[in-house]
Every structure is written in structure tokens, then in C-alpha cells.
C-alpha positions in Angstrom: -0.8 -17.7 -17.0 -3.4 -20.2 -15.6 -6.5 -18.6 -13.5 -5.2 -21.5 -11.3 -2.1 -19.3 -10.4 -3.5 -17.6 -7.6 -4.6 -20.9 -5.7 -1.3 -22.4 -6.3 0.5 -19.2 -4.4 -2.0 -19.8 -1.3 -0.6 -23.5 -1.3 2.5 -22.8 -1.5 2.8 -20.0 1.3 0.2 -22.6 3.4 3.2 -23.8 5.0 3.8 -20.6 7.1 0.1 -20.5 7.7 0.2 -23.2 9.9 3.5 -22.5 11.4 2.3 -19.0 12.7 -0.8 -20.7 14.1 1.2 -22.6 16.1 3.7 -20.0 17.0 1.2 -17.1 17.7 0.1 -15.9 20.3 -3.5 -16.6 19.4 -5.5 -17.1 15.8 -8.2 -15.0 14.4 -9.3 -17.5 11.9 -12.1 -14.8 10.7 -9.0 -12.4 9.5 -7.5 -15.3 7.7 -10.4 -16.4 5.9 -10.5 -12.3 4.8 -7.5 -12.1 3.9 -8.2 -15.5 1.5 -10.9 -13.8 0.2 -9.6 -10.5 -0.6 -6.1 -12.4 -1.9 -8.4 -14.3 -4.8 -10.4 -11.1 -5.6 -7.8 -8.9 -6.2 -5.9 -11.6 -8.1 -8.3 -12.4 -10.3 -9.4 -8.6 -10.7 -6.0 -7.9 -12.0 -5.8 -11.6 -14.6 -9.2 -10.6 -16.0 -9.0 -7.0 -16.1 -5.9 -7.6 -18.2 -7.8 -10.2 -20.1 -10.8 -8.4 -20.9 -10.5 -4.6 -20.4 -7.2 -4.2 -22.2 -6.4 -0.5 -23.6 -5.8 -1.4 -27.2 -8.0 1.3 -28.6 -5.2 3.6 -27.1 -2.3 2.0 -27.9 -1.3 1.3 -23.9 0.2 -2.3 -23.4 1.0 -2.5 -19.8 -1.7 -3.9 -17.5 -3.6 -0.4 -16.5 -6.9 -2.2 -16.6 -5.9 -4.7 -14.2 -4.3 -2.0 -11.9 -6.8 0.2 -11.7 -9.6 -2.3 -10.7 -7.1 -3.7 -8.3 -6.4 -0.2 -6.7 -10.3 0.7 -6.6 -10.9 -2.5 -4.7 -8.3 -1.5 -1.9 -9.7 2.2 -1.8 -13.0 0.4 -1.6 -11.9 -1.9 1.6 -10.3 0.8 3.2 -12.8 3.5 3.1 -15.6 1.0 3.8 -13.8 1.2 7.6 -13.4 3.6 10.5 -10.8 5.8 10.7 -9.3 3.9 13.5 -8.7 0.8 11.3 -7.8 3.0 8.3 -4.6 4.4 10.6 -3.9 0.6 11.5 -3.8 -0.1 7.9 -1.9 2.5 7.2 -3.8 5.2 4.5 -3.2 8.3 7.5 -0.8 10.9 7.0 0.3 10.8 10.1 4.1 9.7 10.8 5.9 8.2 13.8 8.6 10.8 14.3 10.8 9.1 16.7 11.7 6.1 13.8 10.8 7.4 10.7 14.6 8.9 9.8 15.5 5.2 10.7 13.2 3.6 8.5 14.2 6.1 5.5 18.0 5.5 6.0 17.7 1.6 5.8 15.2 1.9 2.9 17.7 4.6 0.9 20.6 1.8 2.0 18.8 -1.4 0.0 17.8 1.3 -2.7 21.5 2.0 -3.2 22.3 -1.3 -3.3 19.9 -2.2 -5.5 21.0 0.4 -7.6 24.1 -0.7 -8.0 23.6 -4.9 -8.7 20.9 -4.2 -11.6 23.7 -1.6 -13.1 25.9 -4.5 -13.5 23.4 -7.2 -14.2 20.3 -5.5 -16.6 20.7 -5.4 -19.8 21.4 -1.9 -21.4 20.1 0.0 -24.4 16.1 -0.5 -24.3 14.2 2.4 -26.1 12.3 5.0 -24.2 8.8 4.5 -23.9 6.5 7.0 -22.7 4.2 4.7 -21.4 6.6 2.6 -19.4 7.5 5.3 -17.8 4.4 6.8 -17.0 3.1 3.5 -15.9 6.3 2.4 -13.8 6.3 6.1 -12.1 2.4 5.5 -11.2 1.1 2.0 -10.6 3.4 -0.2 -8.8 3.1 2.1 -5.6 -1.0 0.7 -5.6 0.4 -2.6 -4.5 1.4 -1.0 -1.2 -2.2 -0.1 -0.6 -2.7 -4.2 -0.7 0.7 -6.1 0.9 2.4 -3.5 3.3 -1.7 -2.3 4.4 -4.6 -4.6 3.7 -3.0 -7.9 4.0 -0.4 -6.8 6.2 -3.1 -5.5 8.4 -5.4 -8.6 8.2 -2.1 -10.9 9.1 -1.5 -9.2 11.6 -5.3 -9.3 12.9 -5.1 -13.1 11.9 -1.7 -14.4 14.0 -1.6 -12.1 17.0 1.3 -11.5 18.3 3.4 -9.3 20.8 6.5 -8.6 18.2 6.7 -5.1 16.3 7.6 -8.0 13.3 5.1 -10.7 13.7 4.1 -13.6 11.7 1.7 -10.8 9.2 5.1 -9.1 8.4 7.0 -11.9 7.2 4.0 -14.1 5.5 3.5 -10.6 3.5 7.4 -10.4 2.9 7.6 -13.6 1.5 4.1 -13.4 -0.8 5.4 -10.1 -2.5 8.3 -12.2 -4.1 6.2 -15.3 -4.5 3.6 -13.9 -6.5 6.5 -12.3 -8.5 8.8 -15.5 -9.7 5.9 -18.1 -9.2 3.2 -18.9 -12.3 1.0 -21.7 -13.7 0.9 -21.6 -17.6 -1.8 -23.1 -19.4 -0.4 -26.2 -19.7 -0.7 -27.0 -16.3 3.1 -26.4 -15.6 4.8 -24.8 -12.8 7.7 -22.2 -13.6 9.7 -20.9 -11.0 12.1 -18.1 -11.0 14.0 -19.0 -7.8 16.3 -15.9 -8.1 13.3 -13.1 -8.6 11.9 -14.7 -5.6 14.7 -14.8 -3.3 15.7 -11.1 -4.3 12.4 -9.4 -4.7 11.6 -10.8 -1.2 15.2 -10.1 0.7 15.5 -6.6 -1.0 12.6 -4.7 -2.3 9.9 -6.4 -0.2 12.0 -6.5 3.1 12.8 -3.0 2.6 9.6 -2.0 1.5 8.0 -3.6 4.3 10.3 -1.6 6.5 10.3 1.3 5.5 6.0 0.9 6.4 6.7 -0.1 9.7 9.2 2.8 10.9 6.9 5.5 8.8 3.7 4.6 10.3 2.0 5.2 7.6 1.8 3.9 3.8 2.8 7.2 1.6 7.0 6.5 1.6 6.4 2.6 1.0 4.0 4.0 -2.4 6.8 6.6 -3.5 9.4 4.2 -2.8 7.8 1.7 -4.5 7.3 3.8 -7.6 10.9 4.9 -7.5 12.1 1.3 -7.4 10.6 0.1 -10.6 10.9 3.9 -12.3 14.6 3.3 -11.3 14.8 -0.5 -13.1 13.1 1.3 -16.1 16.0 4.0 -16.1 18.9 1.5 -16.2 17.2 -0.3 -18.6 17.7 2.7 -21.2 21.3 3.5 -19.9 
């Protein structure tokens, strides 16, 4: 993948950008510009800490490396605020009660459907491996930290607006199956995977993102997370 990759997922989402400037109620340009910022960094933390810090020495082949630098980034930006802005964000353990049983029971719904599509669809018979496991039932939830809290919260801060589902909800919806199914190889070419886009964004993103908004808080969108990709590593051996 090209270190151009992460530039070329600002352009393409630009679009929505400019069409939440212009729908908003007002623009923080200041958050954007943040949000920019912190997008590149974390991108570029995870490309080069897989790149350079790899784990070979222990015989680990998933991106760990990457992940972790990523994750200590995020604790780094939320800790560096109050306590206030860290609710906002979400990293509190506090819950909103009067929606949260909502928010589980539409997040357990996609997870059941999801459940059954990749039984029919993934391919079958994979070998265990310890690591997979261990890394799938661990490090996926730390991107939660980032889309449904730091950049959810900076879009938000960025387009203001009077909706529970503004413009930062769906621009965050949208990037998390982006980043997924879009890449720039080497060779300066542009490979799309149309479906991983459409269905990381309308199923696990959506529901993700949901699930954050009805639980107040970011702790059921990390688990959640987790389970989703533990699950996908489950059918995979079936």
C-alpha cells in the first residue's frame, strides 16, 4: 500500500466535507483541521509501525506494532483533556440508562445478521491460530477509541448541528468502510472493493456507531467490536 493511501481517503470523503459545511448549522474549521491532522498521524503511525517495528523476532504477523502506537496516540489525546471533553468523547463509564437496552438490542440484531451472511458466504476450514485469535479478541476494539470517539467527537465539534445524528456521525460511518475497501498500491493504482465498503459501512460501522450513541459511552462499541472480528475468525475455522 502507497503512504499516499491516506491522502487519497481525505479526497475521496472531501465531498461530504463540503456538503455538511453547507448543511450545518455552523463550521468549526479549527476541529476540522484537527481532525485532518490526527487522521494523517494515526494513519501513518499504523503504515510505518507495521513497516518498521514488525514482531518477527517473535514469530507475530499481524500488525501489533501498528496497533499499539495507534492506540497510545488516542490514550495520549484523550488524557491530554479534561474530564468534561473525555465524557464527550466517550472514554467514561458512565451509561445513559434510558437508551442503552435500545442501543444493545439493535447492535445484537445486525450482529445476528451478520452472523448469519458470513456463515453462508466465508470460506470454511482455515487452521486455528493462536495469534489470530488473540489479536482479533484484543485490537480491533482500539479503533473505537479513534472513529466512534476522537473523530466522532471532533466532527461533531467541526459541523455543529442540532440532530442526535449529525453530519460527525455519518462522515465517521462512511470513513470506517472507506479506509477498509479503498488502497493505493505502489504503482500508483487505485483498488477498490466496492462490496467491503458498502457492507462494512451499512453493517458493522452503522451498528457500531449506534450502539456508541445509545450507550453513552465507548466500552460496548470496543467489546462489540472485538466480538465482530473474533466472530469472522470463528466461522472462518468452522
Amino acid at each position: 500500500m502507497s503512504l499516499l493511501t491516506p491522502l487519497l481517503w481525505l479526497l475521496i470523503i472531501s465531498p461530504l466535507f463540503i456538503i455538511a459545511h453547507f448543511s450545518s448549522k455552523k463550521t468549526n474549521f479549527k476541529y476540522l483541521v484537527i481532525f485532518a491532522i490526527y487522521f494523517l498521524a494515526d494513519s501513518y503511525l499504523q503504515a510505518l509501525g507495521s513497516e518498521y517495528l514488525t514482531l518477527d523476532f517473535l514469530n507475530l504477523d499481524w500488525n501489533w506494532s501498528g496497533k499499539i502506537l495507534s492506540l497510545i496516540l488516542s490514550l495520549s489525546f484523550i488524557l491530554y483533556h479534561s474530564k468534561e471533553i473525555r465524557r464527550e468523547i466517550g472514554f467514561t463509564s458512565i451509561f445513559i440508562l434510558k437508551t442503552l437496552k435500545f442501543g444493545v438490542i439493535i447492535f445484537l440484531g445486525f450482529l445476528l445478521f451478520d452472523l448469519i451472511f458470513k456463515m453462508m458466504l466465508f470460506p470454511k476450514g482455515s487452521k486455528f491460530d493462536l495469534e489470530t485469535f488473540a489479536f482479533q479478541a484484543l485490537m480491533p476494539g482500539t479503533e473505537e477509541l479513534i472513529f466512534r470517539g476522537i473523530y466522532l467527537w471532533l466532527l461533531s465539534k467541526a459541523f455543529i448541528s442540532t440532530k442526535n445524528f449529525g453530519w460527525g456521525f455519518i462522515i465517521v460511518t462512511i470513513l470506517f468502510g472507506l479506509i477498509h475497501g479503498v488502497f493505493l498500491t505502489e504503482a500508483m493504482e487505485i483498488k477498490f472493493d466496492l462490496i467491503t465498503i458498502f457492507y462494512l459501512t451499512l453493517i458493522s460501522s452503522l451498528s457500531l456507531g449506534i450502539l456508541r450513541k445509545f450507550s453513552g459511552n465507548l466500552i460496548l462499541p470496543i467489546l462489540g467490536h472485538n466480538a465482530i472480528n473474533l466472530m469472522n475468525a470463528i466461522i472462518r475455522i468452522l
